[in-house]
Backbone as a chain_set.jsonl record, in Angstrom:
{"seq": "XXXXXXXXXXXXXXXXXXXXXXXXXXXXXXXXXXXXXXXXXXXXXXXXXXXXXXXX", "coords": {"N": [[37.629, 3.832, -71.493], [40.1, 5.617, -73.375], [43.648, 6.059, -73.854], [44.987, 7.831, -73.788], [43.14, 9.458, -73.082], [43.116, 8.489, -70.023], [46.351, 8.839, -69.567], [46.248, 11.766, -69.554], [44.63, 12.479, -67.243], [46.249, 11.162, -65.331], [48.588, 12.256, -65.434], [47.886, 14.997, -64.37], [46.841, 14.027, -62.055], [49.239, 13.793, -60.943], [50.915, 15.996, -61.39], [49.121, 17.682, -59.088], [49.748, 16.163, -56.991], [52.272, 16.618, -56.788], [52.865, 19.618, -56.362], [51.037, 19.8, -54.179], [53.239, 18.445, -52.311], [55.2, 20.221, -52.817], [54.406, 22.491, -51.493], [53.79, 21.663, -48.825], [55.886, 21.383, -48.093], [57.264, 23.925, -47.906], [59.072, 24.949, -50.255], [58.769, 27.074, -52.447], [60.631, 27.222, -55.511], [59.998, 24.809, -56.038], [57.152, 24.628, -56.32], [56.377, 26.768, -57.581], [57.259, 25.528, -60.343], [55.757, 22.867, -59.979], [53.119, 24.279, -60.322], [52.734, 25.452, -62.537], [53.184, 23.016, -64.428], [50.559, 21.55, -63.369], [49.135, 23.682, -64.629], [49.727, 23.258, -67.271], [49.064, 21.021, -67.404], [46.343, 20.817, -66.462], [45.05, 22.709, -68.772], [45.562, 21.49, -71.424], [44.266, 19.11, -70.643], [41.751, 20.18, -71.043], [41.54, 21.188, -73.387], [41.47, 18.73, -74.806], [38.711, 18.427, -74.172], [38.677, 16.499, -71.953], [37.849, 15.456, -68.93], [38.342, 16.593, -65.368], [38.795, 15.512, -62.376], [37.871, 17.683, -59.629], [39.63, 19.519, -60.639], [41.192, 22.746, -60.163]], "CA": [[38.39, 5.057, -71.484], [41.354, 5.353, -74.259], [44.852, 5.586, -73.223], [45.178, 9.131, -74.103], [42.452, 10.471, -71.846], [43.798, 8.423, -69.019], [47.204, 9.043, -69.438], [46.256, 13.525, -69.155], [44.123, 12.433, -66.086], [47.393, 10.542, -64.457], [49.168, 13.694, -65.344], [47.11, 16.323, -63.495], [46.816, 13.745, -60.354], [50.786, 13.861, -60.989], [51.344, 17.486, -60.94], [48.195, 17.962, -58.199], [50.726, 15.781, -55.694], [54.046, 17.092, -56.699], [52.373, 21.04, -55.603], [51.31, 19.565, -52.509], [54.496, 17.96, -51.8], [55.805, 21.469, -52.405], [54.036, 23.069, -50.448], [53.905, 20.887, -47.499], [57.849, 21.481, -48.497], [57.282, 25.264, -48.245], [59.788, 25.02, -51.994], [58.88, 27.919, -53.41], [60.391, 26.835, -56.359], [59.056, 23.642, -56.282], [55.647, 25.224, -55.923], [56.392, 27.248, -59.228], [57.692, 24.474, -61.051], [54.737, 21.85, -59.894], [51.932, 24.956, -60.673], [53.279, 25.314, -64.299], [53.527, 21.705, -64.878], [49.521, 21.518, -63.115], [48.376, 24.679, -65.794], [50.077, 22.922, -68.6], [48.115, 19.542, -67.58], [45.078, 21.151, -67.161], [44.816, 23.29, -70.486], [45.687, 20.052, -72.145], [42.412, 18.275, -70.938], [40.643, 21.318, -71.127], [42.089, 21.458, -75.124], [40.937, 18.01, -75.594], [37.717, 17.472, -73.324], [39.358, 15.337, -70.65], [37.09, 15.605, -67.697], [39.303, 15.943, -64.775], [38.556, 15.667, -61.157], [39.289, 18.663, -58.843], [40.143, 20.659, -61.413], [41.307, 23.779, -59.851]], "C": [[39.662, 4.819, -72.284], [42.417, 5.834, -73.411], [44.88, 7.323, -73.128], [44.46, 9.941, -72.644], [42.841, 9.912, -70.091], [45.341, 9.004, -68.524], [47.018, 10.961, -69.306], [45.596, 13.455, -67.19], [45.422, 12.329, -65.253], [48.344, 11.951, -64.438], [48.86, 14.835, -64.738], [47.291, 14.888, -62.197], [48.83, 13.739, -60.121], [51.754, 15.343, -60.316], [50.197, 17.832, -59.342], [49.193, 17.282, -56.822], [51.867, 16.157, -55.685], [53.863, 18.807, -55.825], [52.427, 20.687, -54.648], [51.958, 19.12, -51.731], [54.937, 19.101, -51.586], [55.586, 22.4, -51.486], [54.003, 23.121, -49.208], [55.706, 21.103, -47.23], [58.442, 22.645, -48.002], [58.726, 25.491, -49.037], [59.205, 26.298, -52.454], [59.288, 28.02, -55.088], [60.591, 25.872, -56.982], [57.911, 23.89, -56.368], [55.259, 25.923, -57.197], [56.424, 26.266, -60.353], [56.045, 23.324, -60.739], [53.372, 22.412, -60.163], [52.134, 25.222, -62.195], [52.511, 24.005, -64.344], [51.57, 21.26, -65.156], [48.926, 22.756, -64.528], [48.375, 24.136, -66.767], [49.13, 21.661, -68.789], [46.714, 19.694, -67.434], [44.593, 21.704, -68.319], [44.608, 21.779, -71.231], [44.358, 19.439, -72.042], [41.478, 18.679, -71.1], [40.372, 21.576, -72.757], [40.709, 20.301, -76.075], [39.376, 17.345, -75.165], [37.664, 16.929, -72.431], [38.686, 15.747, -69.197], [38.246, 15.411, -66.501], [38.925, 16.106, -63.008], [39.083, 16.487, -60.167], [39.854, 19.571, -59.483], [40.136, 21.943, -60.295], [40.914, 25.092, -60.456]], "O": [[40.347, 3.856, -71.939], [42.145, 6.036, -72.228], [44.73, 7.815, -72.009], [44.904, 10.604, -71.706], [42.855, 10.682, -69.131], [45.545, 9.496, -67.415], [48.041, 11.425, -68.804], [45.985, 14.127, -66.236], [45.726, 13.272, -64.523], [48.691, 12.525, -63.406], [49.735, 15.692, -64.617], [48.176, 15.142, -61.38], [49.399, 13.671, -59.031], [52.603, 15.61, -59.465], [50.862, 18.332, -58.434], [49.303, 17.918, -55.774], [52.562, 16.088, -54.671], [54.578, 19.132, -54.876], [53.401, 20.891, -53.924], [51.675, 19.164, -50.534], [55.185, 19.4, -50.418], [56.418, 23.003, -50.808], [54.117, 24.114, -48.489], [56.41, 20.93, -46.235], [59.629, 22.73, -47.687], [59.541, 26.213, -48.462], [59.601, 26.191, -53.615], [58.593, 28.656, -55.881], [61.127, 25.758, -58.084], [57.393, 22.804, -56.627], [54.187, 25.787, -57.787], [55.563, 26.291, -61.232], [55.327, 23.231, -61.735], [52.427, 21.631, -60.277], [51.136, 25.01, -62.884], [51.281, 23.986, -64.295], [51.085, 20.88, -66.221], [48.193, 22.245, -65.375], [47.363, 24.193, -67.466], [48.583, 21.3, -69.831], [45.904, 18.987, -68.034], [43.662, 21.13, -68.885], [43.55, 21.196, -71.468], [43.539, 19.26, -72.943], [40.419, 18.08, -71.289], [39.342, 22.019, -73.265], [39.857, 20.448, -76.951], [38.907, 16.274, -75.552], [36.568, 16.748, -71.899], [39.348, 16.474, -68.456], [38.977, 14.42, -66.495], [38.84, 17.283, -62.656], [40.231, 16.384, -59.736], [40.564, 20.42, -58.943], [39.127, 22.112, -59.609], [41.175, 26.144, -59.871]]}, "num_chains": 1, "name": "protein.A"}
């Protein structure tokens, strides 16, 4: 696996725990902020192929 496609994976399990921190937080906008962050990191592997587990 190249560095690239790991490093988008690590990024979605990144944003996928910062949400549920928020949430568990009830943040609101932490919850905005960590669902962005999650859209932006899925598109991305979605852009380049990046299989990602859990995808939402």
């Amino acid at each position: 696996m190249g560095g690239f496609t790991e490093a988008v994976r690590d990024r979605v399990r990144q944003a996928q725990a910062a949400l549920a921190a928020a949430r568990d937080a009830d943040d609101a906008y932490e919850v905005a902020v960590a669902s962005d962050e999650l859209e932006d990191a899925l598109r991305l592997a979605r852009e380049h192929g990046v299989a990602v587990e859990g995808e939402q």
